[in-house]
C-alpha positions as CSV (number, residue, x, y, z in Angstrom):
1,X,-4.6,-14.8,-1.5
2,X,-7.2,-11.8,-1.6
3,X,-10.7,-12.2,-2.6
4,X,-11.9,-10.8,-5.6
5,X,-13.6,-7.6,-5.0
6,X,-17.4,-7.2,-5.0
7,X,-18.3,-6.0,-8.7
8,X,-21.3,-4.7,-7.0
9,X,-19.7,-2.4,-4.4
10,X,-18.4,0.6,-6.1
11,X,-15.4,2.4,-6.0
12,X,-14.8,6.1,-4.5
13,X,-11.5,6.8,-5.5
14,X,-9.9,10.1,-3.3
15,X,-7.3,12.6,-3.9
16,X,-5.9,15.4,-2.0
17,X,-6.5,17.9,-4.0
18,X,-3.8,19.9,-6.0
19,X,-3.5,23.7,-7.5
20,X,-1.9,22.4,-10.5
21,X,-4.3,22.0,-13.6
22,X,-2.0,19.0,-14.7
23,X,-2.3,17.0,-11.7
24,X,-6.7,17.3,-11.6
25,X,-6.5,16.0,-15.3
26,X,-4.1,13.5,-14.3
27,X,-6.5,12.4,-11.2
28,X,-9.4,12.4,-13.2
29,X,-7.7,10.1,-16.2
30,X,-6.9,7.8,-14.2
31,X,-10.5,7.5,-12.7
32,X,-11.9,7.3,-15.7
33,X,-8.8,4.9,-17.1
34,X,-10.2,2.7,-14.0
35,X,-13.5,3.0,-14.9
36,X,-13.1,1.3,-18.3
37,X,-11.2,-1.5,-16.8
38,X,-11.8,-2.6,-13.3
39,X,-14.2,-5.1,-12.0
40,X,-16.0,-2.6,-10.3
41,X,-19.1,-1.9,-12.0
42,X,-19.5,2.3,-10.4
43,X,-16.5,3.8,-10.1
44,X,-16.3,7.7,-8.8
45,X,-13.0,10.1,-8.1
46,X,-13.9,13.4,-6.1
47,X,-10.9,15.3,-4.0
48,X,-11.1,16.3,-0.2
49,X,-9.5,20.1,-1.1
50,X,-8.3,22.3,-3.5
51,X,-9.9,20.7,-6.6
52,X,-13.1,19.7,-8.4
53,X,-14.8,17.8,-8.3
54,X,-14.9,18.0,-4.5
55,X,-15.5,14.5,-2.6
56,X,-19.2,15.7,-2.0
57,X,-20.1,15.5,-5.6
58,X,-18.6,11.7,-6.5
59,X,-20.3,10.3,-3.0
60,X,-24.0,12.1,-3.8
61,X,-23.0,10.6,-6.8
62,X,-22.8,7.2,-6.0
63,X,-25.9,7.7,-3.3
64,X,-28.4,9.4,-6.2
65,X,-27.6,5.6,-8.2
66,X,-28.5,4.1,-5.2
67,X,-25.0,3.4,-3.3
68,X,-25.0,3.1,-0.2
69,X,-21.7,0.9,0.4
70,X,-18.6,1.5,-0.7
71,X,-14.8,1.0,-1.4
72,X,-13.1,3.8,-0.4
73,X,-9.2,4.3,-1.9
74,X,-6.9,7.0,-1.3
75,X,-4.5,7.5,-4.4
76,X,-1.8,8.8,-2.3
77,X,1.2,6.6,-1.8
78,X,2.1,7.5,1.8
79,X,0.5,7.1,4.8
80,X,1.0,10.6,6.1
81,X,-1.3,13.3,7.1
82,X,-3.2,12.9,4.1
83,X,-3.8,9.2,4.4
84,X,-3.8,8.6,7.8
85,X,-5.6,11.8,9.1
86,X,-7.4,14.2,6.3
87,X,-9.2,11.5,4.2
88,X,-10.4,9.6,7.1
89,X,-11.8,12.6,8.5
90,X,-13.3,13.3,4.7
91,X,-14.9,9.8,4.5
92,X,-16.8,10.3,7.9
93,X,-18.4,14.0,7.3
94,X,-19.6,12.4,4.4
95,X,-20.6,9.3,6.4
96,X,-22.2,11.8,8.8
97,X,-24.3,14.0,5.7
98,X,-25.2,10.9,4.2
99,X,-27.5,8.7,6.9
100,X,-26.9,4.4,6.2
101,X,-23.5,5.5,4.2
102,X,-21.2,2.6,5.0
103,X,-17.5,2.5,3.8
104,X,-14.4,0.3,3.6
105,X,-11.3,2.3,3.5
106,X,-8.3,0.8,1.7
107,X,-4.9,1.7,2.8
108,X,-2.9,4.2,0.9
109,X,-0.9,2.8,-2.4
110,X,2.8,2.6,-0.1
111,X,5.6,0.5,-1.5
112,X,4.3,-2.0,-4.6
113,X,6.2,-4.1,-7.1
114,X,3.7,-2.5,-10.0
115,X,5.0,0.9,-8.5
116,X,8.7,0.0,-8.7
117,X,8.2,-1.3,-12.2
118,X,6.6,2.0,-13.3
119,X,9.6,4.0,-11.3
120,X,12.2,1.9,-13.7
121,X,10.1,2.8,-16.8
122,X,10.2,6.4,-15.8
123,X,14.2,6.0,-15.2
124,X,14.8,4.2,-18.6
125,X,13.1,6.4,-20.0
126,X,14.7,9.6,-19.0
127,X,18.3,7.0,-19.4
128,X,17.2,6.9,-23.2
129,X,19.2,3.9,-24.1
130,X,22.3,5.1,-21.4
131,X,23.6,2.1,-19.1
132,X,22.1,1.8,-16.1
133,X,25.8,0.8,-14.4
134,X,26.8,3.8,-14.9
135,X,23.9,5.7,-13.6
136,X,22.8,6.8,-10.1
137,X,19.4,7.7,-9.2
138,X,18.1,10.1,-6.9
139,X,14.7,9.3,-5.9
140,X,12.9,12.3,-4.4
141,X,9.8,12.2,-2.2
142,X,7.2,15.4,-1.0
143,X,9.0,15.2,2.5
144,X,6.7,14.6,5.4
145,X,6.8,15.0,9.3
146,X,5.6,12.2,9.3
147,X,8.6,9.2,9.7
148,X,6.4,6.2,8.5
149,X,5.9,8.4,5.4
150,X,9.5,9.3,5.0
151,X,10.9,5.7,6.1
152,X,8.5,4.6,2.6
153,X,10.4,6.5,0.4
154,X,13.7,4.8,2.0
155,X,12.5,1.2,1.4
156,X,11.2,2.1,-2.0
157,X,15.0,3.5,-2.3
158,X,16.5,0.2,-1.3
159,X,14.0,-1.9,-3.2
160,X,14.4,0.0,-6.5
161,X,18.4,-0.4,-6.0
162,X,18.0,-4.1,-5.3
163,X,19.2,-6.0,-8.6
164,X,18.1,-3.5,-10.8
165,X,21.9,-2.6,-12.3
166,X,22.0,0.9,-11.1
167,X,25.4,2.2,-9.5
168,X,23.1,3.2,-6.6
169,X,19.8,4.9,-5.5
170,X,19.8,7.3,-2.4
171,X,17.0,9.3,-1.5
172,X,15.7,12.4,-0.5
173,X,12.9,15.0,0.2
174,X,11.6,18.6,-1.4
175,X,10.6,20.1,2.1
176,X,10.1,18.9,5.4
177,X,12.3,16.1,5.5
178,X,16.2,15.4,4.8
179,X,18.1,15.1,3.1
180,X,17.1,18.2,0.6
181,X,17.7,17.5,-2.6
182,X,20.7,19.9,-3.3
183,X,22.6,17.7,-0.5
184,X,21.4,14.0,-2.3
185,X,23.1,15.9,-5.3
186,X,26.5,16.6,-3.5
187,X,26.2,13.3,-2.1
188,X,26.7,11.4,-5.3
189,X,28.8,14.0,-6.8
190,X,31.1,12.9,-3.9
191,X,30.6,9.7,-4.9
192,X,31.6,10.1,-8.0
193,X,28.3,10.1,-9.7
194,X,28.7,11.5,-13.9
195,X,25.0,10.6,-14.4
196,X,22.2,10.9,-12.6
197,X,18.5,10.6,-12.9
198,X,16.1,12.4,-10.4
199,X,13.6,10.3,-10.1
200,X,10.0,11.5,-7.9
201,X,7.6,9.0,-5.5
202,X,4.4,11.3,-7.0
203,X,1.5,10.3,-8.3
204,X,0.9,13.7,-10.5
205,X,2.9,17.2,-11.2
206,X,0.8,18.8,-8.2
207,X,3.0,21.0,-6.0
208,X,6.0,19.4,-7.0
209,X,7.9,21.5,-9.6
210,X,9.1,19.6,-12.7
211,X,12.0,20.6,-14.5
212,X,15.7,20.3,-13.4
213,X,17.1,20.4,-10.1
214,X,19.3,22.4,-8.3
215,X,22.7,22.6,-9.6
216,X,26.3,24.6,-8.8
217,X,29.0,25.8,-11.0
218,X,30.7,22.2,-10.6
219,X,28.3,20.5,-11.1
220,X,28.0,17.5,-14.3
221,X,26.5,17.8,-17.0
222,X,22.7,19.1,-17.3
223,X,21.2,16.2,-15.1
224,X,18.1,14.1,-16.7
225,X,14.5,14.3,-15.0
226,X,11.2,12.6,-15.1
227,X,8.2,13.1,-14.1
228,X,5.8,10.3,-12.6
229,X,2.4,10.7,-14.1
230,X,0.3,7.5,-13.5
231,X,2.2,4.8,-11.5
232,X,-0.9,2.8,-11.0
């Protein structure tokens, strides 16, 4: 079992950054969402790129209160690029422009039952009362060229399929990665798939355009989508 965490070692929560105005107010909820309920006692949420408020700002922060240790999280869920390369390297120029800063970097959010659970609310709720036997889910990930990013999305695939009543999960990827999603389509078309729910491995709207996905002149019915907002 874990030890508790430290109440008095605050948390520096850590996003990518994201163009989309939905996805900053979705970051910054959930920081403040955290806030109010975890047993840290100073909690901050800045992001490396893109958005404000920029990581500078939440660690001089945390330093002006007198911080000089602290719990670093990235709220991505794969360890790609971002997680394994660009935060890092955002933690330690901050390390660096802040002299006796000291960190501990947790690992990015990856495969977690509290994730799955929150990917079958996001399913039933786009089913809206339809059975899940008859239902097929395609469960579409950013894409990475990274393979320990990609290979995540496949597990969470296989995990969310496990005993869950669905006729079957397959996955797939927006860019960089296949399958694309128009062939994950096909696929269960060929399968004989009559229902299906796209469902996305993101944390917030961010690059990843909501609405529906692509679809051909034989293809079913208008297919159902959802869009994950707050997993955690």
């Amino acid at each position: 079992m874990n030890p508790a965490p430290d109440p008095r070692t605050p948390l520096l929560l850590v996003g990518h950054g994201t163009r989309s105005e939905a996805g900053v107010d979705q970051f910054l909820a959930l920081v403040e969402r955290i806030r109010r309920r975890a047993a840290f006692d100073d909690v901050e949420g800045g992001f490396i790129e893109l958005s404000r408020p920029p990581l500078t700002d939440a660690v001089g922060a945390l330093v002006e209160r007198g911080r000089r240790r602290l719990v670093a999280l990235p709220l991505v869920l794969a360890a790609a690029g971002h997680g394994k390369g660009d935060i890092p390297a955002a933690l330690a120029r901050e390390r660096a422009r802040q002299p006796g800063l000291t960190y501990a970097f947790g690992r990015p959010l990856g495969p977690h039952p509290l994730l799955h659970e929150s990917l079958e609310q996001r399913i039933d709720d786009a089913l809206a009362g339809d059975d899940r036997a008859g239902t097929w889910v395609a469960l579409i990930g950013r894409g990475s060229t990274d393979p320990d990013a990609n290979a995540e999305v496949v597990k969470v695939a296989r995990l969310l399929w496990e005993g869950r009543g669905y006729a079957g999960v397959e996955a797939g990827f927006i860019s960089l990665a296949e399958p694309s999603v128009p062939a994950v389509l096909d696929r269960l078309r060929r399968l004989g798939a009559r229902r299906i729910v796209v469902a996305r491995t993101s944390c917030s709207p961010g690059c990843c355009r909501t609405g529906s996905p692509p679809s051909r002149r034989s293809s079913p019915p208008p297919i159902p989508t959802w869009t994950c907002g707050s997993p955690v």
